[in-house]
C-alpha positions in Angstrom: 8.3 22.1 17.9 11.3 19.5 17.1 14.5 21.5 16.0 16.3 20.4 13.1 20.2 19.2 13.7 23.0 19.3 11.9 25.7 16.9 13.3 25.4 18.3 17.0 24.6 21.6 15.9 21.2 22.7 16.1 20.6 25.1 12.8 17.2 26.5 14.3 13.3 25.5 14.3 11.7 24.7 10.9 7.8 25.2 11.2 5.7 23.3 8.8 1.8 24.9 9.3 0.6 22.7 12.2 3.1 20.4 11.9 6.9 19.7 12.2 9.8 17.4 11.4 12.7 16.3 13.6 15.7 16.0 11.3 19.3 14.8 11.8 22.0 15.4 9.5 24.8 12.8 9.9 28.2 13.4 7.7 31.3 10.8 8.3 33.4 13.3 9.8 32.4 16.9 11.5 34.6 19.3 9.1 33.5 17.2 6.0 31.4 19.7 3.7 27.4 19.1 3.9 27.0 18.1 -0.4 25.8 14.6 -0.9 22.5 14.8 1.1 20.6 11.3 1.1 17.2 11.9 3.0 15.5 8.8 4.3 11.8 10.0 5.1 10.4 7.2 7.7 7.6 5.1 7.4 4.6 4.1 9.5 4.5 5.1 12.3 1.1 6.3 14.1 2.0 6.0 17.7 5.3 8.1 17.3 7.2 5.4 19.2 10.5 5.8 16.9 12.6 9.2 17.0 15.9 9.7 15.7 17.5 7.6 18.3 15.2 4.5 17.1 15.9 5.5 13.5 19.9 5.6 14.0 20.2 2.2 15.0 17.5 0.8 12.7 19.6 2.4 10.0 22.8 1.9 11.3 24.3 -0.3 8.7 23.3 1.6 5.9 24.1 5.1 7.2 27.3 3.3 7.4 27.5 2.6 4.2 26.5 5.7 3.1 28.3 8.0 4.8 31.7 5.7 4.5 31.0 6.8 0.7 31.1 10.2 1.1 27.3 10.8 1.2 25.4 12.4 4.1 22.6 11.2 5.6 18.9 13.4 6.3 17.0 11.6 8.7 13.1 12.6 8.6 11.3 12.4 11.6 7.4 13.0 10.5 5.8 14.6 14.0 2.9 12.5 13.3 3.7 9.5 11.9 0.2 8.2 11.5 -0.7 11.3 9.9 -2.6 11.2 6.1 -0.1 11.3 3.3 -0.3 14.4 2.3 -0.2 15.7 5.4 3.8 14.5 5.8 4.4 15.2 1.9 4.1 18.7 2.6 6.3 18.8 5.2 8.9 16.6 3.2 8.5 19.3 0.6 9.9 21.9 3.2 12.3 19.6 4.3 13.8 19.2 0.8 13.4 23.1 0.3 15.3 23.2 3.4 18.1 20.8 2.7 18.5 22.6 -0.8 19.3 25.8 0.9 21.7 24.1 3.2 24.4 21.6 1.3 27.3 22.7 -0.2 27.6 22.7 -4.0 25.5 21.0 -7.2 25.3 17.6 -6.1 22.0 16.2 -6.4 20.0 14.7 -3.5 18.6 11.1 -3.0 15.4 10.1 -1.5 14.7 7.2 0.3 11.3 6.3 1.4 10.8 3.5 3.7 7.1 2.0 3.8 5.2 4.6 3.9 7.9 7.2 3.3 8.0 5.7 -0.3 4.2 7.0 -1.0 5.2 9.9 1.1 8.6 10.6 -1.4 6.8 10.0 -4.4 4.0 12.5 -3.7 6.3 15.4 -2.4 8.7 15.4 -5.6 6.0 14.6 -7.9 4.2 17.9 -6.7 7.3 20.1 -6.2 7.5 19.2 -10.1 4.0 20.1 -10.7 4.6 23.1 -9.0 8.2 23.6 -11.0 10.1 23.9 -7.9 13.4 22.2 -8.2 13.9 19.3 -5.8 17.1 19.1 -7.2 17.1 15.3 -6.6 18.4 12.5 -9.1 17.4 9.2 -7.3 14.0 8.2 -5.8 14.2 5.0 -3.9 11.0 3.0 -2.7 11.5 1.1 -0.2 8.7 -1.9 0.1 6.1 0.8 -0.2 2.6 0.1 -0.6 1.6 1.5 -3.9 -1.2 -0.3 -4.3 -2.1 -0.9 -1.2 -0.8 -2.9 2.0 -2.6 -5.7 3.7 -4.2 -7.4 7.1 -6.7 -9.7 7.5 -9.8 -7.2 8.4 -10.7 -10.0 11.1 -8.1 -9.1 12.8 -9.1 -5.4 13.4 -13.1 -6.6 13.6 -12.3 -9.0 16.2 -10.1 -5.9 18.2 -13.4 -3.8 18.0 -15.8 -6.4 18.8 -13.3 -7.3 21.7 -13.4 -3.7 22.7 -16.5 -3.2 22.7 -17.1 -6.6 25.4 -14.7 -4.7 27.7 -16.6 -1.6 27.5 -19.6 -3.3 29.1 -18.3 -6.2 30.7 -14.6 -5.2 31.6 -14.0 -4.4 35.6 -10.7 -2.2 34.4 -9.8 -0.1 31.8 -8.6 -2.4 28.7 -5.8 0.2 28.5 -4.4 -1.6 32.0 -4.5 -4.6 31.0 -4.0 -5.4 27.3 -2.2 -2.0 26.1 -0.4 -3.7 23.1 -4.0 -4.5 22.0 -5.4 -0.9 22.6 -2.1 0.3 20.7 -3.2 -1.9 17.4 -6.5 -0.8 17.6 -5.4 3.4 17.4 -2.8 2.2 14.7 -5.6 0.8 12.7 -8.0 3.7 13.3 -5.2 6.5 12.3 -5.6 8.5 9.1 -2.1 6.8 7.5 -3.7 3.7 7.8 -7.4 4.5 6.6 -5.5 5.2 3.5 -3.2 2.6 2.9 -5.3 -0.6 3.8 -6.8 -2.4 1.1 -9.9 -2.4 3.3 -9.5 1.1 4.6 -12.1 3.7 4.6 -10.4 6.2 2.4 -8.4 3.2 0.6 -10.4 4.4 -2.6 -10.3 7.4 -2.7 -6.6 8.2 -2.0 -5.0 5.3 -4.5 -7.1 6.8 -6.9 -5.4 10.5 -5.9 -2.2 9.1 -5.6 -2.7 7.6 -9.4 -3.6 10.2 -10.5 -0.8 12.5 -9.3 1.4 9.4 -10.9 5.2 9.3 -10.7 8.1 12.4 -10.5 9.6 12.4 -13.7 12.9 14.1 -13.7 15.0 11.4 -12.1 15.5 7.7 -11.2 12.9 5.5 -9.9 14.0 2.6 -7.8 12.1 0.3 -6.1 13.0 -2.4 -3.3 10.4 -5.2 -2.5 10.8 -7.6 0.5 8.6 -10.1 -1.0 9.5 -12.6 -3.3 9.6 -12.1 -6.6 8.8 -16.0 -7.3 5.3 -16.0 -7.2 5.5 -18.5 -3.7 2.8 -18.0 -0.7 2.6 -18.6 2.7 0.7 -21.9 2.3 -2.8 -20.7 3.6 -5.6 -21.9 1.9 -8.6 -19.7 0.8 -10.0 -20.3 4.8 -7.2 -20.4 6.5 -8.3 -20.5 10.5 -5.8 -19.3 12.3 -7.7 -18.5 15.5 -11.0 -20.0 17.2 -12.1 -19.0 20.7 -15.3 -18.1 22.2 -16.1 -15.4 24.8 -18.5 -16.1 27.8 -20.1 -12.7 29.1 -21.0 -12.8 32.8 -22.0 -16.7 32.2 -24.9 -15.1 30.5 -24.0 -15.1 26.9 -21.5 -16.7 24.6 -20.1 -15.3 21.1 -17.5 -17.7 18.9 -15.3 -15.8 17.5 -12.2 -16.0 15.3 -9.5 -15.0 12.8 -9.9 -16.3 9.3 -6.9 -16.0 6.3 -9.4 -15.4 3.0 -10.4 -13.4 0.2 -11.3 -10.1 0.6 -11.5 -8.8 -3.0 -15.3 -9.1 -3.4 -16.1 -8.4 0.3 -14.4 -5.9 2.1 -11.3 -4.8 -0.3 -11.9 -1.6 -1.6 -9.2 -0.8 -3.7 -7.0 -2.0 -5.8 -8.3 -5.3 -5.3 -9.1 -7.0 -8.3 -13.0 -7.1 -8.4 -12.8 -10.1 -11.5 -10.9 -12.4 -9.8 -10.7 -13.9 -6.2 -7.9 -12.5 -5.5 -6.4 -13.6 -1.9 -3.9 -10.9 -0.5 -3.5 -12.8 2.8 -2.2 -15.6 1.2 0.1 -13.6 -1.8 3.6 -13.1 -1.9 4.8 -9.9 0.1 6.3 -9.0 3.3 4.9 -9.6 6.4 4.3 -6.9 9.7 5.9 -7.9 12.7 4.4 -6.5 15.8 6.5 -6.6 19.0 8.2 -9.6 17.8 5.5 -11.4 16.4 2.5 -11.7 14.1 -0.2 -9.4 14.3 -1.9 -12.9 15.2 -0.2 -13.5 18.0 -0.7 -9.6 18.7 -4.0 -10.4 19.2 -3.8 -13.8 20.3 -1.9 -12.2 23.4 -4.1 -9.3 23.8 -6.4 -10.9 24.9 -5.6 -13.8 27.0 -3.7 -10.3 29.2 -7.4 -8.5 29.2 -8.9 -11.9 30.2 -7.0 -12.1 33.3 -8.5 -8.7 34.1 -11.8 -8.9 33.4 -15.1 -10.1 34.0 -15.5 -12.6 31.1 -13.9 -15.3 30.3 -12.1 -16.5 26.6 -11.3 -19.8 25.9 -9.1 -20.9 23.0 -10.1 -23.7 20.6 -7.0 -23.2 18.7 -4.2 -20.9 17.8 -1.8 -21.7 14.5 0.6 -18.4 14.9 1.9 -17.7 11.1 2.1 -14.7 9.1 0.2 -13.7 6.2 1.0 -10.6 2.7 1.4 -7.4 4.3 3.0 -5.6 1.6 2.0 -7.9 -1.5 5.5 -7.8 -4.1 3.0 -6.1 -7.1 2.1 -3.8 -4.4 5.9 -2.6 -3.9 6.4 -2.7 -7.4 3.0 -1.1 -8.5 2.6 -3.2 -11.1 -1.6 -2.9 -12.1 -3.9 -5.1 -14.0 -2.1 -8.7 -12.8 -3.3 -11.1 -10.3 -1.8 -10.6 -6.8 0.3 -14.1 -7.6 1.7 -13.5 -10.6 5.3 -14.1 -10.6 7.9 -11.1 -11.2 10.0 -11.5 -14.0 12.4 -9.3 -15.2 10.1 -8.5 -18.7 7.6 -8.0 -16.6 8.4 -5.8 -14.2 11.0 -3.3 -17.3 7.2 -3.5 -18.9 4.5 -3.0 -16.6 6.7 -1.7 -13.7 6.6 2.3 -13.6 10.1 2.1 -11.6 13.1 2.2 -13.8 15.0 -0.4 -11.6 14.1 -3.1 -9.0 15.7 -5.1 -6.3 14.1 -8.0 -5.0 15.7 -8.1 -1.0 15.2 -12.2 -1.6 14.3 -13.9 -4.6 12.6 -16.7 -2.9 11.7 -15.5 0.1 9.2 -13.0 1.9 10.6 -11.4 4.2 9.9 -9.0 7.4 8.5 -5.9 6.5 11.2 -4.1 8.7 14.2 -5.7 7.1 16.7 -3.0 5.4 18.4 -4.5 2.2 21.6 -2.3 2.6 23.4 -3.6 -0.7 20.4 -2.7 -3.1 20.8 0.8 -1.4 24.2 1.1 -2.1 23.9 -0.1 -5.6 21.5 2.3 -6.3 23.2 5.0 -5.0 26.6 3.9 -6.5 24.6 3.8 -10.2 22.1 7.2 -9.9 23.1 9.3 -7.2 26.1 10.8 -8.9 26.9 14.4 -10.3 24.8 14.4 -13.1 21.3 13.2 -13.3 20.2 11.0 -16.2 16.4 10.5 -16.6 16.0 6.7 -17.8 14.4 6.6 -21.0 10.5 5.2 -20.3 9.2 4.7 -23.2 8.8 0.8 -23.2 6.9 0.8 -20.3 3.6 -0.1 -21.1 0.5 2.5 -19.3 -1.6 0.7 -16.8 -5.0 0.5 -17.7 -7.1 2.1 -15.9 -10.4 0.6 -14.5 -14.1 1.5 -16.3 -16.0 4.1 -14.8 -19.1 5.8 -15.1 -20.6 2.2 -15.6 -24.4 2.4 -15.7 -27.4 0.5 -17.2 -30.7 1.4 -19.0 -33.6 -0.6 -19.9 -35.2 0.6 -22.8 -37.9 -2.2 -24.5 -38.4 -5.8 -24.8 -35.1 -6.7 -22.2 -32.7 -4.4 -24.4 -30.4 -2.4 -22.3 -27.9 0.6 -23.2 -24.7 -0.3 -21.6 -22.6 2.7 -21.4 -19.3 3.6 -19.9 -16.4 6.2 -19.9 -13.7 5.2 -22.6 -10.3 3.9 -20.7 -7.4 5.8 -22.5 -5.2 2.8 -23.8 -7.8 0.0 -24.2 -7.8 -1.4 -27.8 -11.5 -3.4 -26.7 -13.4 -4.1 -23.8 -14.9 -7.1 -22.4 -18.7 -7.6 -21.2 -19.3 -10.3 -18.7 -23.1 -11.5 -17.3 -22.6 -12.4 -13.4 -22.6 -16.0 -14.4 -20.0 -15.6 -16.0 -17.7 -13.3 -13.8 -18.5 -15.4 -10.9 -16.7 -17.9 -12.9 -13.4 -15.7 -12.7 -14.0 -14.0 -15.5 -12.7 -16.4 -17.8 -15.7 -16.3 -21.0 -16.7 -12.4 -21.7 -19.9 -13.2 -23.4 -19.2 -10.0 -25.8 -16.8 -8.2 -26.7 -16.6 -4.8 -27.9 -14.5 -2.9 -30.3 -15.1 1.0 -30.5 -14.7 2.8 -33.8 -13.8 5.8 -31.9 -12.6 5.6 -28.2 -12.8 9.3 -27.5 -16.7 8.7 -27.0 -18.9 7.1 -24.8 -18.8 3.0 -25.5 -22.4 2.2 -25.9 -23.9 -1.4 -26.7 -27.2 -3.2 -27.0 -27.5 -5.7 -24.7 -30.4 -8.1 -23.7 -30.5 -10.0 -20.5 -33.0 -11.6 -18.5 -32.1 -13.4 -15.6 -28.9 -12.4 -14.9 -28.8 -10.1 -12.0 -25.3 -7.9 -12.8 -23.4 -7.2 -16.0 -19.3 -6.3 -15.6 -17.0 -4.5 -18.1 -13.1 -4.4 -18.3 -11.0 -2.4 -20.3 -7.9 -4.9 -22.2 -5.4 -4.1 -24.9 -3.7 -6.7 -26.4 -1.6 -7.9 -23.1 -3.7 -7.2 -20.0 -7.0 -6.2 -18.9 -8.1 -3.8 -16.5 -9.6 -4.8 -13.5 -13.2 -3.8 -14.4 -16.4 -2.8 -13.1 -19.8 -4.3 -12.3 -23.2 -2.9 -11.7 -26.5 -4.6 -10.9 -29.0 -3.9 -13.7 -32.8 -3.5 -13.6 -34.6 -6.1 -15.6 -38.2 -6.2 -17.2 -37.3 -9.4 -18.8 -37.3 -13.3 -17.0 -35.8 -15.1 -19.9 -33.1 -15.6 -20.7 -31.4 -14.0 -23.5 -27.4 -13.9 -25.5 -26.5 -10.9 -27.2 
C-alpha cells in the first residue's frame, strides 16, 4: 500500500478496496494551515512510470504558483494508472472524502484533472453528487481531457501486433530485449484506460456512452483547458497520409509490406463518437498531439523496430519514413462539444452554446500543441476567478443540450417495397432526417425525407419504399445541429427503384 503524506509527515495508510493512491500534500510554508486544497488527479498513465517525484517537477511551475497564492496542492497518485475509469474515480472519491476531513476551515476545494484525470474528476464529483455526498468543491478544471474520445492511428497499434506476432515465430530473443519501448506501447494500448478512451477502443462505446450518461457535476465551476487550437488548422495530412512503408522478409521465405497510414477512421474502425455521416478524419484534426519518449508515436514505432531488427531473424527494410505528428486529443474532444465536424473551428459563441464547460482556455490559439504541456496561467486564472470562499454555480441555461444519436433503429418490410422505419425519439430533436446510402455516402448532404413528429414522446414511424438501396440512415436535428445519426442495412423484396 502507498501511504498518504502530508508535507513530510506521513498521516497514515488510506485503503481504497483493491486499490490505493499515493498522495502528497505540498503547502508554501510547514506551519501554514492545510485550507485551500487544490487536488490535481494525474492522467494516463498505464505503466506507472510517474510517482510523486515525476509529478513534482512536471508540476513544478504551477504548484508554484499555486501555493505562492496561499493555496495547497493534493497530488493524486492513481496505483494503477492504466486502470478503467471508474476504477480511479472511486478512489478519487475517497481521496476527496479524505482531504475534507483533513483541511482547516470552509474553504472549498479545486480539482484539477489532467488527461485522463479530467474524465476521472468529472465522474468522481458527478457521483458523489448523485450520491449527495458533499465534495465540498467549487472549481472543476479539465485539463485537455478526452471527453469524447482521444486519438491514434489504429495502424499504428495493428502494425505493433502484427510486428509481435513475427517475433513470436521468427524472433531468436525475446522482443522485450530488444525493442522494450515497443513492447511498452503495445501493454499501454492493451490496458483497460486505454480500451476506453480510444476512438477505436474496444469498450470506446460503451463507456462514452456511460460517461454521457452520468453527464457533468453540477454544483460548481466547469473549466476546461484544450492544447489544440481553437482555429480550426490541421497538421497538413491528407485523407492517406503515408507516413511509413517498409516490408518484412521472414527467414528469406516470405515477405509482408507493411505500413502506417494517416486516414479516416469514422466509417471503419472508430467506434465512438466518431461521426458515422461524415468522413470525419481525426488524425488529421486539430488537437494535441502524444509525445512518446521524445517523439511521435511514429517514430516510436519507427525505432521499435529497426532495435528488434538488429536482434532477430528477419529482416525490415524501410521504403520511407516522414516522422510528424497527427490529433491526439482533437480540441472538440477537450471541449466536449457534440454534433459538429471534428474541424469545425472554436468560436467563442460556439463553445458558451454547445460547450457544457462554463469557461474555456485555449493554451494557443493557433497552435496544437504537446499533449504534456501545462498552461500554468489559464490555471491561475481559474483559480484566481472560482476557487474563492464562496461558490457561485454559473448560470447554464443558454447552453444548448447535445443531441443525442438515434437508437433502436430498425427496418421492416411489409408489402410491395414499403418498409416501417422506426426509431426511439431523441429528447430535443424538433425533426429528423432520412438518408438512402446513396445519399449518405455523399456526406450526408440531401436527406431524401424528412420527418416531423406530431408527438415526440412516441415511437417515429414512417412509410418508406426502397428498392435498390442497400442501407437507410436517420439523424436527429433541431434547428442548429444534427445528431450524428444511425444506419442500418435493410431487407429488400423490391429491385426498383423507388422515392418516398
Amino acid at each position: 500500500m502507498k501511504k498518504t503524506l502530508l508535507s513530510s509527515v506521513v498521516l497514515g495508510v488510506i485503503s481504497f478496496n483493491a486499490q490505493a493512491a499515493n498522495i502528497k500534500i505540498i503547502k508554501q510554508s510547514e506551519n501554514d494551515p492545510f485550507d485551500k486544497p487544490i487536488i490535481i488527479a494525474e492522467g494516463y498513465d498505464p505503466l506507472n512510470q510517474n510517482g510523486l517525484t515525476e509529478h513534482l517537477a512536471n508540476y513544478a511551475s504551477t504548484i508554484n504558483s499555486i501555493t505562492a497564492s496561499g493555496r495547497d496542492v493534493v497530488l493524486v497518485d492513481f496505483d494503477d494508472g492504466g486502470a478503467s475509469v471508474q476504477t480511479n474515480a472511486d478512489e478519487l472519491k475517497t481521496v476527496i472524502t479524505a482531504v475534507n476531513g483533513l483541511k482547516v476551515g470552509n474553504h472549498p476545494n479545486a480539482v484539477i484533472g489532467v488527461s485522463m484525470g479530467g474524465l476521472i474528476s468529472r465522474m468522481a464529483l458527478k457521483q458523489m453528487e448523485n450520491a449527495n455526498q458533499d465534495h465540498q468543491t467549487s472549481l472543476y478544471i479539465s485539463y485537455d481531457s478526452p471527453h469524447r474520445g482521444a486519438n491514434i492511428p489504429k495502424e499504428v497499434y495493428s502494425n505493433i501486433e502484427q510486428y509481435y506476432s513475427y517475433f513470436n515465430l521468427f524472433g531468436s530473443k525475446p522482443l522485450e530485449s530488444v525493442a522494450p519501448d515497443l513492447i511498452n506501447v503495445r501493454k499501454a494500448f492493451r490496458s483497460s484506460a486505454a480500451k476506453q478512451m480510444l476512438i477505436w477502443g474496444a469498450n470506446a462505446l460503451s463507456f462514452y456512452k456511460e460517461l454521457e450518461s452520468l453527464g457533468y457535476p453540477n454544483d460548481l465551476t466547469r473549466v476546461a483547458v484544450t492544447n489544440g487550437s481553437n482555429l480550426g488548422s490541421t497538421y497538413g495530412h491528407n485523407s492517406n497520409f503515408n507516413t511509413l512503408d517498409y516490408k518484412v522478409e521472414l527467414l528469406q521465405l516470405k515477405t509482408y509490406r507493411h505500413g502506417i497510414t494517416y486516414k479516416n477512421l469514422a466509417k471503419t474502425v472508430c467506434k465512438f463518437p466518431c461521426d458515422k455521416l461524415k468522413n470525419t478524419y481525426y488524425d488529421n484534426a486539430p488537437g494535441s498531439f502524444l509525445i512518446q519518449d521524445g517523439e511521435s508515436v511514429a517514430r516510436t514505432y519507427y525505432d521499435g523496430i529497426l532495435s528488434a531488427d538488429s536482434g532477430s531473424r528477419f529482416d525490415v527494410d524501410i521504403y520511407s519514413f516522414i516522422d510528424t505528428h497527427s490529433s491526439f486529443v482533437p480540441t472538440l474532444s477537450a471541449l466536449d462539444i457534440r454534433n459538429f465536424d471534428i474541424t469545425t473551428p472554436v468560436t467563442s459563441a460556439l463553445w458558451q452554446r454547445h460547450s457544457p464547460f462554463d469557461k474555456v482556455y485555449f493554451s494557443a490559439y493557433g497552435n496544437n500543441l504537446r499533449h504534456d504541456s501545462i498552461n500554468t496561467s489559464a490555471i491561475f486564472s481559474a483559480l484566481a476567478q472560482y476557487h474563492n470562499n464562496f461558490n457561485s454555480i454559473p448560470n447554464r441555461t443558454h447552453k444548448k443540450v447535445p443531441l443525442a444519436d438515434v437508437n433502436d433503429l430498425s427496418i421492416e418490410w411489409i408489402s410491395g417495397g414499403n418498409n416501417i422505419l422506426t426509431w426511439k425519439p431523441v429528447p430535443g430533436a424538433t425533426h429528423y432526417q432520412i438518408f438512402s446510402e446513396e445519399s449518405f455516402s455523399a456526406n450526408y448532404q440531401a436527406p431524401i425525407k424528412t420527418v416531423t413528429p406530431i408527438n415526440n414522446s412516441v415511437d417515429v414511424i414512417t412509410n418508406i419504399i426502397v428498392g435498390k438501396t442497400k442501407k437507410v440512415a436517420v439523424r436527429a436535428c433541431n434547428d442548429e445541429v444534427c445528431s450524428y445519426g444511425a444506419d442500418i442495412t435493410a431487407k429488400f423484396h423490391n429491385s426498383n427503384f423507388h422515392a418516398f
